[in-house]
C-alpha positions in Angstrom: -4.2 -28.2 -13.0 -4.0 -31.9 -13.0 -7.6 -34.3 -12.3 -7.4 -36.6 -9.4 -9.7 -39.0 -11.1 -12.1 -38.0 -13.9 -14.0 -34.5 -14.6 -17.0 -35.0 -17.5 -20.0 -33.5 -17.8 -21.1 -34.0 -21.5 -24.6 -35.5 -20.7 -27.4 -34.2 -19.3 -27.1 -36.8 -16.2 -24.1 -36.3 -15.1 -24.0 -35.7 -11.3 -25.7 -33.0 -9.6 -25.9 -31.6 -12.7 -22.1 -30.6 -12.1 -19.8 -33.3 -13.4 -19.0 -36.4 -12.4 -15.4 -36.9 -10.4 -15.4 -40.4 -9.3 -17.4 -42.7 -12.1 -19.9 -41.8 -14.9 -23.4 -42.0 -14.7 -23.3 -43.9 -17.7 -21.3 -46.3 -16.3 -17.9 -45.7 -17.6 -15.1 -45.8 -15.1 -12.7 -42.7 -14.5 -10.0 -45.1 -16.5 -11.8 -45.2 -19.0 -12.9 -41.1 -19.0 -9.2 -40.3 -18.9 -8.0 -42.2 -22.0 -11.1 -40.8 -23.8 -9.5 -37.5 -22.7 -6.1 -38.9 -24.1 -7.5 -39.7 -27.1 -9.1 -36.9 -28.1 -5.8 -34.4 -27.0 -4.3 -36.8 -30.0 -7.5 -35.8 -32.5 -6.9 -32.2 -31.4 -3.3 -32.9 -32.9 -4.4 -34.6 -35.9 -7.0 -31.8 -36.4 -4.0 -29.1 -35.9 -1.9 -30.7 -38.4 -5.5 -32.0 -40.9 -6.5 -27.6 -40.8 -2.3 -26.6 -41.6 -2.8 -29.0 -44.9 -5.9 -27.6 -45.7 -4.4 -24.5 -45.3 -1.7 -25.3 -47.8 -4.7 -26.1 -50.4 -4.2 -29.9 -50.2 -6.2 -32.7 -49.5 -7.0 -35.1 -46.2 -6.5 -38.6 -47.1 -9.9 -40.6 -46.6 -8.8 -42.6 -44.2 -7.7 -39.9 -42.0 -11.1 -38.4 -41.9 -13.0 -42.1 -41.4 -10.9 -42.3 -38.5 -11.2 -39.0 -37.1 -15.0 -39.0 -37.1 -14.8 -42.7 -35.8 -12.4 -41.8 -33.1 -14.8 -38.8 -32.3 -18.0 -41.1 -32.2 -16.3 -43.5 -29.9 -16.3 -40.4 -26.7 -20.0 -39.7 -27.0 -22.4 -40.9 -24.0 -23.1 -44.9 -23.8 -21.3 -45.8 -27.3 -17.5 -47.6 -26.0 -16.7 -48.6 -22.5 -13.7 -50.8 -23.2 -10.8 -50.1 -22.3 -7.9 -52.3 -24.7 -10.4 -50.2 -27.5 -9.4 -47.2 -26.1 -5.8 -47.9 -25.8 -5.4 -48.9 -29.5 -7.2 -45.6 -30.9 -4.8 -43.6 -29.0 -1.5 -45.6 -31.1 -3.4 -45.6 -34.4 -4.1 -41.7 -33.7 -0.2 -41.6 -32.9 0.1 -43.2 -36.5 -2.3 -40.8 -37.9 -0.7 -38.0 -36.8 3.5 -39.4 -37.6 1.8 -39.5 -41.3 0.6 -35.8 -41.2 3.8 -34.7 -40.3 5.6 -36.2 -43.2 3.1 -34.1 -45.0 3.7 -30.5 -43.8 7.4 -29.0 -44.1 7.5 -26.8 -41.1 6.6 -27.9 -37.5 8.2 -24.9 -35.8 6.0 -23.6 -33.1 3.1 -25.7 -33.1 0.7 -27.2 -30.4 1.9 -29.2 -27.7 -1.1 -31.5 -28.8 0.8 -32.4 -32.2 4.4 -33.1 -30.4 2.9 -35.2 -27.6 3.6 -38.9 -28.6 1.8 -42.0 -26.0 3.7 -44.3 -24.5 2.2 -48.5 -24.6 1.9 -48.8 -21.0 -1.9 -48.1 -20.3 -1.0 -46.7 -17.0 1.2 -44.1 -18.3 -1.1 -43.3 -20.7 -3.9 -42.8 -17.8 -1.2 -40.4 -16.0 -0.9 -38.6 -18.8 -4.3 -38.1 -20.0 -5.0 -36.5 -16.1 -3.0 -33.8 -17.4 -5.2 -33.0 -20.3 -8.6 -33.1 -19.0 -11.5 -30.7 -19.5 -10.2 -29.0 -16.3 -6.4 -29.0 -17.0 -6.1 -25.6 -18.7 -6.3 -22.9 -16.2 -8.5 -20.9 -18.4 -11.4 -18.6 -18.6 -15.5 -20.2 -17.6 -16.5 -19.0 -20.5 -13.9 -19.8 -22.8 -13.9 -23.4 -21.3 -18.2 -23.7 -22.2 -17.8 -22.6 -26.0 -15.0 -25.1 -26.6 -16.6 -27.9 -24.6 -19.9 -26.5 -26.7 -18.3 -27.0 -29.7 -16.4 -30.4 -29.0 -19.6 -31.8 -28.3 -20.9 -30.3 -31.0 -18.3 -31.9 -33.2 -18.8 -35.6 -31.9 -22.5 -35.6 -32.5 -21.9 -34.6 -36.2 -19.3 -37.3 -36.1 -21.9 -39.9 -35.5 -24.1 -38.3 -38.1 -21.1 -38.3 -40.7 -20.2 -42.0 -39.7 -23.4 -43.1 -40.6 -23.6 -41.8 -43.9 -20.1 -42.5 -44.6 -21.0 -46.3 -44.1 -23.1 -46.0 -46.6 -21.3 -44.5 -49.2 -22.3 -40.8 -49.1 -19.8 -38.0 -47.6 -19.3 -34.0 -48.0 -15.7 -32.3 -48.0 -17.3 -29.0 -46.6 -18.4 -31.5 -44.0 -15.6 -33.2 -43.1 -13.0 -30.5 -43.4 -14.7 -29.0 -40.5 -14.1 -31.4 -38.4 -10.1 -30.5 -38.6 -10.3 -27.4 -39.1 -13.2 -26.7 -35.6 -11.3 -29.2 -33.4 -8.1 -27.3 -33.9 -9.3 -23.8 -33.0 -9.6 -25.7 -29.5 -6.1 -25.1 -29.3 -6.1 -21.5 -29.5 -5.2 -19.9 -26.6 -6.1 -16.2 -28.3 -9.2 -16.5 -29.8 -12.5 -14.5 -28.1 -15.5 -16.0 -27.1 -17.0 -14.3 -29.9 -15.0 -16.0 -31.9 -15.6 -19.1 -30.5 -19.1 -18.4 -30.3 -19.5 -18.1 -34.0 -17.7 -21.1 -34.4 -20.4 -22.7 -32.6 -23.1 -21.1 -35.1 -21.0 -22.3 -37.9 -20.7 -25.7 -36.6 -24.8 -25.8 -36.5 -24.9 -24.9 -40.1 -22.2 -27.8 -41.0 -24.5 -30.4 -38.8 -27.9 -29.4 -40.9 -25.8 -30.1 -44.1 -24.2 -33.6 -42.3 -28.4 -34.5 -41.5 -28.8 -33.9 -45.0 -26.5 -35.8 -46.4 -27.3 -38.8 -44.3 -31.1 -38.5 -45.2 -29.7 -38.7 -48.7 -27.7 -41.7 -48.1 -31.3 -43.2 -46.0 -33.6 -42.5 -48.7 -31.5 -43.4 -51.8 -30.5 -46.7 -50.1 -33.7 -47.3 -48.3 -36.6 -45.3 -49.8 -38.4 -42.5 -48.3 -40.0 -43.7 -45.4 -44.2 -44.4 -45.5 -46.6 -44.7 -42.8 -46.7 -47.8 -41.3 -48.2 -49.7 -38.8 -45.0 -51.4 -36.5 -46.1 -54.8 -34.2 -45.0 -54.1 -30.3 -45.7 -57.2 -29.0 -43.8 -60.5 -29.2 -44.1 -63.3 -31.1 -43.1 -66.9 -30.9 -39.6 -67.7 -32.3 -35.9 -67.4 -32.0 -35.2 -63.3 -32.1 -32.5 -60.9 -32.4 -33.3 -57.9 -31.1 -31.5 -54.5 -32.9 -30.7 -51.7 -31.2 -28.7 -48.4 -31.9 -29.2 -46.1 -35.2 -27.1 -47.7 -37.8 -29.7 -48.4 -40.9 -27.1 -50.3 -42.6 -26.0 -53.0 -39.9 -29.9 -53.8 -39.7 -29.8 -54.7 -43.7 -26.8 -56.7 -43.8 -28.4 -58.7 -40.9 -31.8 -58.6 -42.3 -30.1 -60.1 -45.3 -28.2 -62.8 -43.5 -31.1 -63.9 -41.4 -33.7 -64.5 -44.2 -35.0 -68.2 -44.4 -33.5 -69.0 -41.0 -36.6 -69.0 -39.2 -35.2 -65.8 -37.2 -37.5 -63.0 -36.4 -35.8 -59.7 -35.9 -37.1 -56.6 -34.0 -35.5 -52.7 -33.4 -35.1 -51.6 -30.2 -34.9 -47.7 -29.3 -33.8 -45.6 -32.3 -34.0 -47.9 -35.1 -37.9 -47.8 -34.5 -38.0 -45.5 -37.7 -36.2 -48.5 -39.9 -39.5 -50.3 -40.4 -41.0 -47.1 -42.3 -38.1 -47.6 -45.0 -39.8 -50.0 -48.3 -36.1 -51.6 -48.7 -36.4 -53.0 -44.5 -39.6 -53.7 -44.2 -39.7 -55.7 -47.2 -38.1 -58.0 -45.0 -41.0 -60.4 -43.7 -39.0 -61.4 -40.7 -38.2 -57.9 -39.5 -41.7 -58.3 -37.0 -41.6 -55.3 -34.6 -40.5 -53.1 -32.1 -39.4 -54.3 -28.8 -39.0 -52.8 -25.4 -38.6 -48.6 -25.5 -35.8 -46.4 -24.9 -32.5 -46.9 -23.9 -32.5 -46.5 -20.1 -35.0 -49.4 -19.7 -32.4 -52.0 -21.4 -30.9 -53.5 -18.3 -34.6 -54.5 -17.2 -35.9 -55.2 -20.6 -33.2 -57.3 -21.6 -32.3 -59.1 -18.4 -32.4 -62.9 -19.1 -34.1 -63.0 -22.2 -33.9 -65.5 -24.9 -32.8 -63.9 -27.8 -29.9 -62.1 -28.6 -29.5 -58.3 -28.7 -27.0 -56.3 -31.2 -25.8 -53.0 -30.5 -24.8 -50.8 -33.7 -24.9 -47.7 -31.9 -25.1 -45.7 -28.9 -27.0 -46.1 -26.1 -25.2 -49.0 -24.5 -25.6 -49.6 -20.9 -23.1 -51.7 -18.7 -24.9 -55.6 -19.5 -26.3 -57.5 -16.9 -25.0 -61.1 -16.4 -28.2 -62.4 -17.2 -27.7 -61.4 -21.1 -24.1 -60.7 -21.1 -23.3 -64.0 -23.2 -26.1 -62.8 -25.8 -25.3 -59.2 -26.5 -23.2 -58.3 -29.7 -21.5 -54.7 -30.1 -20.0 -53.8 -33.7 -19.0 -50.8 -35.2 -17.7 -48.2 -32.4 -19.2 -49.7 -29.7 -17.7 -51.7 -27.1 -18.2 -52.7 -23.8 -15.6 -55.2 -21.8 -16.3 -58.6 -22.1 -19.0 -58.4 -24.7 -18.5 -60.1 -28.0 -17.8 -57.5 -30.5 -18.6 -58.2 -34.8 -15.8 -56.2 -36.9 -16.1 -55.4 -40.7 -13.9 -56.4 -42.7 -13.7 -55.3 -46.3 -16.8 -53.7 -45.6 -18.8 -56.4 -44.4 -20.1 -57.9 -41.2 -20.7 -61.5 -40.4 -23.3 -62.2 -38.5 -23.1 -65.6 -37.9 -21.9 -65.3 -33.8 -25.2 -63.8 -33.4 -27.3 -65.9 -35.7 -26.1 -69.1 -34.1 -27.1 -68.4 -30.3 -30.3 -66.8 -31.3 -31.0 -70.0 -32.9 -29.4 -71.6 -29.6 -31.5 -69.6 -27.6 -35.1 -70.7 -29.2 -36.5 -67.5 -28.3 -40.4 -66.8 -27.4 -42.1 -69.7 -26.7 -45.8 -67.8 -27.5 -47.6 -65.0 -29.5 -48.6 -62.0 -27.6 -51.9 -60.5 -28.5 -50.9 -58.0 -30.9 -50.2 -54.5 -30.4 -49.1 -52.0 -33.1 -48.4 -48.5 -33.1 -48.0 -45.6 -36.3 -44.5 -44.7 -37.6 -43.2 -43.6 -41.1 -43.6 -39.7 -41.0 -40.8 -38.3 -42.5 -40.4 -35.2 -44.6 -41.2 -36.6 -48.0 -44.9 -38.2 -46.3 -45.5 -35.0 -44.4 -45.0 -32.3 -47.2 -47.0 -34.8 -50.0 -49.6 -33.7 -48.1 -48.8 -30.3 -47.5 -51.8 -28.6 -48.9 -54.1 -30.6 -46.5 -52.0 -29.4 -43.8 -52.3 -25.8 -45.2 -56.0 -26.2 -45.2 -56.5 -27.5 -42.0 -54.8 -24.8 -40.6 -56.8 -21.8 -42.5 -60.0 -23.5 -41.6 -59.1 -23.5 -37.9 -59.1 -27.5 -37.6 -55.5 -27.5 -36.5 -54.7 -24.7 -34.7 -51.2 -25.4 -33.6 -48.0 -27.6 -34.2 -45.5 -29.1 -31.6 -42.6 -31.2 -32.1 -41.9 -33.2 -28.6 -39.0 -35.1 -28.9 -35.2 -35.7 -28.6 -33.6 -37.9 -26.3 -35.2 -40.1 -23.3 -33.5 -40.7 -19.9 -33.7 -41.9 -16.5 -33.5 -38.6 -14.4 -36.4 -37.9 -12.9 -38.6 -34.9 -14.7 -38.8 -36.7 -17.9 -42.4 -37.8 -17.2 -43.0 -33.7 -18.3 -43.0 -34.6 -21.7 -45.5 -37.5 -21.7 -48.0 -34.7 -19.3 -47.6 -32.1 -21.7 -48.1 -34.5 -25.0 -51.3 -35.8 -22.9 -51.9 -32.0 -21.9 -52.4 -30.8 -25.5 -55.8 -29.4 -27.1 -56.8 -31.8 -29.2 -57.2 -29.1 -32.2 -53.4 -29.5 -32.9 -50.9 -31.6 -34.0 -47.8 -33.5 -32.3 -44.1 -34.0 -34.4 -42.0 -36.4 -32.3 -38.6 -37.9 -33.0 -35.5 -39.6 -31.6 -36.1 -41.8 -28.6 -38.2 -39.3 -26.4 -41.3 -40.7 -27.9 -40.9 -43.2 -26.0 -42.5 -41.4 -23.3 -46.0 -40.9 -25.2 -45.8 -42.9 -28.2 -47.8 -46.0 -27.5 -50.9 -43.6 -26.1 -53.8 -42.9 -28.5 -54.1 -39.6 -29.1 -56.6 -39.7 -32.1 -57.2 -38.0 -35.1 -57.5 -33.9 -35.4 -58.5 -33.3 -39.4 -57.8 -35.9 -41.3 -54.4 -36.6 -39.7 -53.6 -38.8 -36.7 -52.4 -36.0 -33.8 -49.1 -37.4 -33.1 -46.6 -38.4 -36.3 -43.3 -40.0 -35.9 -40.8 -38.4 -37.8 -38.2 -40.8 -37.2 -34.7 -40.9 -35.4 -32.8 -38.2 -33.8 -31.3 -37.5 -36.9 -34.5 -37.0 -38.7 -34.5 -33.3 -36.8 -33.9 -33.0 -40.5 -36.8 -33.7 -41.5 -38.8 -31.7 -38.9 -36.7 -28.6 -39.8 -37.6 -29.2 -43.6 -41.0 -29.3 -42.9 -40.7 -26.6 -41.3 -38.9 -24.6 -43.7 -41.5 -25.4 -46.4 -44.6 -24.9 -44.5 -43.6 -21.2 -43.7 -42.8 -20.8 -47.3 -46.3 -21.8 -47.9 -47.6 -19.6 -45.7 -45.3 -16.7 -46.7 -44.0 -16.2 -43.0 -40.7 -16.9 -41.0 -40.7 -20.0 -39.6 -40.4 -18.2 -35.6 -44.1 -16.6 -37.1 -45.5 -20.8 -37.3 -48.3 -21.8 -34.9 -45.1 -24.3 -34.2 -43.5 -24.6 -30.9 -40.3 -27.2 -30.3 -40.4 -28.7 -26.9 -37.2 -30.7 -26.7 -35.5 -33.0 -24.2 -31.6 -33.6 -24.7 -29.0 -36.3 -23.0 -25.9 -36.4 -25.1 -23.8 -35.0 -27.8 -25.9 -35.6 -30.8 -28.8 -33.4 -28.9 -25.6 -30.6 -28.9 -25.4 -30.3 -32.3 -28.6 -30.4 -33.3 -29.2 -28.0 -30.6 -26.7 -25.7 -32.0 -28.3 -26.4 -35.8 -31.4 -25.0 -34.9 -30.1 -22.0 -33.5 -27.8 -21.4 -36.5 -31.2 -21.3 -38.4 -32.4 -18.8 -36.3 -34.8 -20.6 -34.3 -36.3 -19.6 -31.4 -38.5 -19.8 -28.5 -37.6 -23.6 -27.7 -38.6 -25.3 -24.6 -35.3 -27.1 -23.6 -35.1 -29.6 -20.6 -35.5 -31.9 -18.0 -32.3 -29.5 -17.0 -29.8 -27.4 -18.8 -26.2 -28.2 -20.0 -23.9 -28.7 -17.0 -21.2 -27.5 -19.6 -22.9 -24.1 -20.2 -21.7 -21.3 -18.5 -24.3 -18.9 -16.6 -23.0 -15.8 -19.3 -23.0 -18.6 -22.3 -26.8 -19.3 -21.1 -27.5 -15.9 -20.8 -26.3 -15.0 -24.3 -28.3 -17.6 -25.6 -31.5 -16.9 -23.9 -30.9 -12.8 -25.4 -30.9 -14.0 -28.7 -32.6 -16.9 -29.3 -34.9 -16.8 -26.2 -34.7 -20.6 -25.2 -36.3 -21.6 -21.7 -35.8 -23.6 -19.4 -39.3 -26.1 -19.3 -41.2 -25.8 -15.8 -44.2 -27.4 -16.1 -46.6 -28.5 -18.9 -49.7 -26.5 -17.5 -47.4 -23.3 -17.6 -45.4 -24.2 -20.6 -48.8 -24.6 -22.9 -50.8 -22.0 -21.7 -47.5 -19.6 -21.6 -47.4 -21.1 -25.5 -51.2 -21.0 -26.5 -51.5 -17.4 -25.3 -48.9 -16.1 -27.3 -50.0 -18.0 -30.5 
């Protein structure tokens, strides 16, 4: 079966909750889709040939594995949209993979995947990557959702392992899995069970990836603190930063000190100014704007500068197209990109037309919100908590959060946060807290009622606090007054998704809709054992919760 034009349904947009044929929701263009499709038949060849030298009890070489996770990180949801990008990972994964074969002595019988070699021509390369689309295997539904399940899986531990990898910290267990997952796509024989355990597997490989990046966050940065986090404006040339990646935010802090520069986050890197080794930084100022959906109209004509690090990128207006940076694996056509080299970035593109620019010309009154909540804050505190909860002060726990979007139904999470007694206490992380997170919600014990945990990532830290709670208590953690009421949009969402369940976690409130990618039986399984539900509305949903509690 060959794709006319494009076939992708990794987010939790994509259209009429189907797939989308002729463009992407996010903006990407069905050229584009298909050489993503291209390159990542080459990492399932790469993979094939990284899990037979694994086999054989040897190593991967580093940079195989940086550019395998790279590579991976590059396909999720609003990260690269440029085409010439594309094009050159698909020859250095040719490269990749020539070099791999030199290093195994039989290739008899293997995967058409590790043969298949791209020719230069971009056009040939979009003919052939129609050929090995998520729909070009004639293959079972449900075979098709547990692969899918777990390549998606796969590229949100990807961005989770680049992270940490930047800054120094790594796991083998980790990144063997990655080869040795991607190329089980490319058995034809193995049973959903199979693949379905694969999937647990992979959640269990994604909770030790979130813990090694915390590591690398809180031995580079410090344990986050609570801390209050400006959300207005303020007069001065700005850069605005925007993405997850902790370490891009430092070099640039670094570079921008004494230049009269003020720099905010934007989306995910809220949770940076929590971190003593960023906010020490007198010219990191705020937060600006909310999630990532709202960037076109937040950012249209302003006069600063913006710098992606991460995903969520959406398609730039021409109104800010001149002043928007991309770096790492991001990349969008036409937009100036910053490369490392040697391990650094220079900044000075950037730093010179926010200067240009001249920024704000006046203060805003000031507005400031509570963030800084993190694992290490939360559990230092632990017997309070305990207390609270044996005196009947807090008489139930919910962790809102995950990703943010611009379907319609994600105003459900801001209704139920609003909608809960005020006798318990609100988690929230990743960029869903958008939704709720500049409301006052007040104080329930001693504790404010809603605490920020901290990026999408930080799921870590919920689960720990979780984990250690129930210990206290001397109950399973499915026996906590603790619900999770999540919202999901791309792969990242996946695997933590699929962590979660690997821990045995269950009763979560998943929505605004469920995976396009899912099969009906793959939902059903799901729902048997770990009895997730669909969300409805928040009047139902909490007194549904509350009455079972």
């Amino acid at each position: 079966m060959i794709q006319t034009d494009m076939f992708c349904f990794q987010c939790e947009q994509t259209a009429g909750g189907k797939g989308c044929t002729k463009v992407g929701v996010c903006g990407k263009d069905s050229r584009v889709a298909t050489l993503q499709d291209l390159l990542l038949y080459q990492l399932k060849g790469i993979a094939y040939l990284g899990s037979k030298i694994l086999a054989e009890g040897k190593k991967i070489d580093e940079g195989t594995t940086k550019f395998m996770m790279d590579a991976l990180f590059s396909t999720l949801t609003n990260v690269n949209f440029d085409e010439k990008r594309f094009v050159r990972y698909i020859l250095e994964a040719d490269s990749v993979k020539e070099n791999l074969k030199n290093q195994i002595s039989n290739l008899d019988n293997l995967p058409a995947a590790v043969y298949y070699r791209p020719p230069e021509d971009v056009e040939k390369m979009i003919t052939d990557g129609k050929k090995v689309g998520i729909l070009a295997d004639d293959i079972d539904e449900d075979i098709r959702s547990l692969r899918e399940l777990l390549i998606y899986g796969l590229k949100g531990m990807a961005a989770y392992a680049h992270h940490a990898y930047r800054l120094g910290y790594k796991d083998d267990e980790v990144n063997n899995f990655f080869f040795t997952a991607l190329a089980k796509t490319l058995d034809s024989n193995l049973s959903t069970d199979e693949l379905y355990n694969l999937c647990m597997e992979l959640g269990k490989k994604n909770f030790r990836c979130m813990e090694i990046l915390d590591k690398a966050h809180t031995e580079t940065f410090g344990h986050p603190q609570p801390t209050e986090v400006l959300i207005s404006k303020k007069k001065g040339p700005f850069i605005i930063v925007s993405g997850h990646d902790l370490k891009d935010l430092k070099e640039l802090l670094e570079q921008t000190e004494g230049k009269g520069i003020n720099i905010y986050t934007h989306g995910e890197m809220l949770p940076a100014h929590g971190y003593p080794e960023l906010k020490k930084y007198r010219h990191l100022v705020g937060n600006y704007g909310g999630a990532w959906q709202d960037q076109q109209k937040e950012f249209d004509g302003i006069p600063g500068c913006i710098l992606m690090t991460t995903n969520c990128l959406q398609k730039p207006r021409d109104s800010y197209k001149d002043r928007i940076f991309t770096t790492g694996v991001v990349g969008f056509d036409g937009v100036a990109h910053i490369e490392e080299v040697n391990g650094k970035k220079d900044f000075t593109p950037i730093i010179q037309k926010a200067l240009e620019l001249g920024g704000w010309q006046e203060d805003e009154e000031e507005k400031k919100i509570l963030v800084g909540f993190a694992h290490n804050t939360v559990l230092g505190v632990a017997n309070k908590i305990i207390e609270a909860v044996k005196s009947g002060r807090i008489k139930h726990f919910f962790l809102i959060g995950g990703c943010d979007g611009a379907k319609p139904g994600r105003n459900y999470y801001t209704e139920f946060a609003e909608k809960t007694p005020k006798d318990t206490l609100i988690l929230t992380l990743a960029c869903g807290k958008y939704r709720f997170n500049k409301k006052n919600f007040g104080k329930v014990a001693e504790f404010p009622r809603l605490l920020d945990v901290g990026q999408c990532n930080d799921a870590y830290s919920a689960i720990i606090i979780a984990i250690e709670l129930a210990k206290a208590f001397g109950v399973d953690v499915n026996e906590l007054p603790l619900t999770l009421v999540l919202s999901w949009f791309e792969q990242k969402a996946v695997a933590i998704l699929l962590t979660l369940l690997s821990l045995g976690i269950k009763n979560i409130y998943l929505g605004p809709s469920l995976p396009a990618f899912v099969s009906p039986n793959i939902l059903q399984v799901l729902v048997e054992r770990f009895s997730i539900k669909p969300i409805s509305n928040p009047e139902n949903d909490l007194n549904e919760i509350l009455s079972k509690k």
